[in-house]
Structures are given as structure tokens and as C-alpha cells.
Backbone as JSON, one array per atom type, in Angstrom:
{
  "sequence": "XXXXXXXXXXXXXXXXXXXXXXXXXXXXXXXXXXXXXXXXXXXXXXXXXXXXXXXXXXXXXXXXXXXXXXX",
  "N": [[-24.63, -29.96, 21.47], [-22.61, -27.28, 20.74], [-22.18, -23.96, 23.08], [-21.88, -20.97, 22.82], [-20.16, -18.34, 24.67], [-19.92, -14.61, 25.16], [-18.21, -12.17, 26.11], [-18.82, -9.03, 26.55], [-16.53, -6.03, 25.74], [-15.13, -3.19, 27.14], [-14.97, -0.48, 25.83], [-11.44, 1.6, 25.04], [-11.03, 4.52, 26.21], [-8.57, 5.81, 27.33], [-6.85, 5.42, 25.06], [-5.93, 7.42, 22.8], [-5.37, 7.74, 18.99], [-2.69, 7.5, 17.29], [-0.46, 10.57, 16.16], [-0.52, 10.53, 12.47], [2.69, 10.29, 10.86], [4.48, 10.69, 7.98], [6.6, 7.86, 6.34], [9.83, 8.39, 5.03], [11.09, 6.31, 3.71], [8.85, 4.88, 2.21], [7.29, 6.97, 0.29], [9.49, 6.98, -0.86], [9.53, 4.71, -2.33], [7.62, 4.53, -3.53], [7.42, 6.82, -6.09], [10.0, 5.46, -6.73], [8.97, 3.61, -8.28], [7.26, 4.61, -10.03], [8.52, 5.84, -11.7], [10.2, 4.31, -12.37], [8.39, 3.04, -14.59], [7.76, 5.14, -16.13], [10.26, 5.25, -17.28], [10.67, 2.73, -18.57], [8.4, 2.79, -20.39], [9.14, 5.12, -22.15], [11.32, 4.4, -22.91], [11.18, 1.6, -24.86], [8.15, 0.47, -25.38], [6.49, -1.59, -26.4], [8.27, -3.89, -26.28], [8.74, -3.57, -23.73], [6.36, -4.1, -22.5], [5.51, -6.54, -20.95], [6.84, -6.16, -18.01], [5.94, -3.47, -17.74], [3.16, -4.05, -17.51], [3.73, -5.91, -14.59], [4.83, -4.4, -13.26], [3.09, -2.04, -12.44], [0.89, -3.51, -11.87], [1.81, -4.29, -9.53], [1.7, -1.74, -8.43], [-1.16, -1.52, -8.72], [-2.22, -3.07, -6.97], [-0.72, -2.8, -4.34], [-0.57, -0.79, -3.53], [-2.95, 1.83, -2.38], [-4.9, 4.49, -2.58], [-5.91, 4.64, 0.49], [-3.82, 3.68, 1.63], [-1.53, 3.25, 4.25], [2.0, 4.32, 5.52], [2.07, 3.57, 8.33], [0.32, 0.99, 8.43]],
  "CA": [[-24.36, -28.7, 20.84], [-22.21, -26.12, 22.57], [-23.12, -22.79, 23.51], [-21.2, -19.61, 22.02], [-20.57, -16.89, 25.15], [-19.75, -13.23, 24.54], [-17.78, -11.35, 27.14], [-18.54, -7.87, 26.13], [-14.91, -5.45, 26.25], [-15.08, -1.38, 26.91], [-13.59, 0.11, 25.05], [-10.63, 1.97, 26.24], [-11.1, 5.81, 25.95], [-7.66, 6.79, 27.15], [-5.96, 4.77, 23.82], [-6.38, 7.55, 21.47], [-4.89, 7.61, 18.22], [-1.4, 8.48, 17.29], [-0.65, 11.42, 15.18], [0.75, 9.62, 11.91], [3.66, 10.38, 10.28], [4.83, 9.88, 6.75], [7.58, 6.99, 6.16], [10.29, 8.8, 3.77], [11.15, 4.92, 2.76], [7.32, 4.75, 1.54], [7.18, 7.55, 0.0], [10.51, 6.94, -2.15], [9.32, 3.51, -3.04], [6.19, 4.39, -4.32], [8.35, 7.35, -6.46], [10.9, 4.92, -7.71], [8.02, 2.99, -9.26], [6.84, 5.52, -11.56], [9.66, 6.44, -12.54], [10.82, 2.96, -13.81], [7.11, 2.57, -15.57], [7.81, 5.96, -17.08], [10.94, 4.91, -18.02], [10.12, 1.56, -19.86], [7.08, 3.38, -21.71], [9.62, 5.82, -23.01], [12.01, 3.3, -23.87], [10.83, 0.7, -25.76], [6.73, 0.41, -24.6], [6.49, -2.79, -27.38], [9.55, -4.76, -25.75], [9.04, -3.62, -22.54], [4.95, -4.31, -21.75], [5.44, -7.21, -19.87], [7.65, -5.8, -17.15], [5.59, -2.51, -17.64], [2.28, -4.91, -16.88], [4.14, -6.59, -13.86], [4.77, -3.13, -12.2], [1.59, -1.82, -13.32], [-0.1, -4.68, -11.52], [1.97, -4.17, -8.24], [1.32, -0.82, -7.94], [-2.84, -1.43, -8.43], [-2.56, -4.32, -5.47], [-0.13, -2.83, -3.2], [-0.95, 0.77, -3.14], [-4.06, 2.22, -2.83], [-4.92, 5.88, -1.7], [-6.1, 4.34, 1.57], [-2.67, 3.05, 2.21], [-0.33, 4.49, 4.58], [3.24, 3.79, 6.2], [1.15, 3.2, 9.32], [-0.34, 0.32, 8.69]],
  "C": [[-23.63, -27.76, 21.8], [-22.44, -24.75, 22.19], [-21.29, -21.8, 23.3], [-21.57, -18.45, 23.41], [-19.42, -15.49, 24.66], [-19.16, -12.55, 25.78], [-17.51, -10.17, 26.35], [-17.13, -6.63, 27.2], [-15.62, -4.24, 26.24], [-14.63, -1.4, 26.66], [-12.59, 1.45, 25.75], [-10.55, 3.05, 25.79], [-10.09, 6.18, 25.87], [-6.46, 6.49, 25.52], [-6.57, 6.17, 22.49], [-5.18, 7.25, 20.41], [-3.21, 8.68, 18.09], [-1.53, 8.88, 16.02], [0.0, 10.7, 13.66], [1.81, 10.65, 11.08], [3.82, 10.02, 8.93], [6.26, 9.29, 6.74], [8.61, 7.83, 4.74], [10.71, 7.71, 2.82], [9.88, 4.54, 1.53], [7.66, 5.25, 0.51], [8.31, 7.45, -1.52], [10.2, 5.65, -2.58], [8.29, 3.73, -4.23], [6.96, 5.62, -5.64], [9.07, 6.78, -7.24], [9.74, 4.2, -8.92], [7.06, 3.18, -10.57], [7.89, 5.53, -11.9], [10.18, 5.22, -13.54], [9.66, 2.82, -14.8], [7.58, 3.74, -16.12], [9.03, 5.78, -18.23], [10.79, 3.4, -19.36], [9.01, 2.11, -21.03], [7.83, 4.36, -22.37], [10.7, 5.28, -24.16], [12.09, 3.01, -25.32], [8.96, 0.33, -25.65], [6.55, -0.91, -25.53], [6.84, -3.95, -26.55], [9.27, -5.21, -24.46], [7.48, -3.94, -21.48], [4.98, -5.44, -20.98], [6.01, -6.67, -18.21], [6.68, -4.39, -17.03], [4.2, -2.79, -16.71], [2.83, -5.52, -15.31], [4.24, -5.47, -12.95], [3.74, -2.39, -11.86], [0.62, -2.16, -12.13], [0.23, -4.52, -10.06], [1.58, -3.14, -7.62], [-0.42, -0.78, -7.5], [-2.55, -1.89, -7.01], [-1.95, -3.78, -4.25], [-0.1, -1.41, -2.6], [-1.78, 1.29, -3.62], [-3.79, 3.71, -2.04], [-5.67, 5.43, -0.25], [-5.01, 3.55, 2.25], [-1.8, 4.05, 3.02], [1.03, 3.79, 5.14], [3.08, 2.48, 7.31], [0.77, 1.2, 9.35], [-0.33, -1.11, 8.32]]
}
């Protein structure tokens, strides 16, 4: 059987955090993406629910309010 060791790390005080920033690329992505869902639902919303579903679906998975540029 072999044996599991642990070399405990400090942690490194002077690493703090950097201030973040917002990405204006982000920001206009997430932006364009309503806008096309608003557009298809004004459209045609019948025609266009698949593609409305498909965007829909990316937005749940790929942006949450705990998302940032950052990360």
C-alpha cells in the first residue's frame, strides 16, 4: 500500500488581489445576445423558437451573475 504525504504551503500574504476591471468585449457580447433573442421574439417567436431556445440555453450555461471577464 503506499502512503499519501502532505507538504503543507503558506500561504502567500503579499499576493493580494487585483482590482478587476470590466472587459468592454464581455460586456458587448453579453448585449449583442439580447438583443438578437429580442429580436427573433419580435420577429417571428413561432418560426424562430429553436434558434431563440439555442441562445436562450447559451446564455443560462455561459453566463451567470457570478461570471466575470476575470476569470
Amino acid at each position: 500500500m503506499a502512503k499519501v504525504f502532505t507538504i503543507p504551503v503558506p500561504p502567500n500574504i503579499r499576493n493580494k488581489r487585483k482590482e478587476r476591471t470590466s472587459d468592454p468585449r464581455y460586456v458587448e457580447g453579453q448585449r449583442l445576445l439580447v438583443e438578437a433573442l429580442k429580436y427573433l421574439a419580435q420577429t417571428d417567436p413561432l418560426s424562430n423558437r429553436p434558434a431563440i431556445e439555442l441562445l436562450s440555453e447559451h446564455v443560462r450555461t455561459r453566463f451567470r451573475m457570478s461570471d466575470s471577464p476575470l476569470s
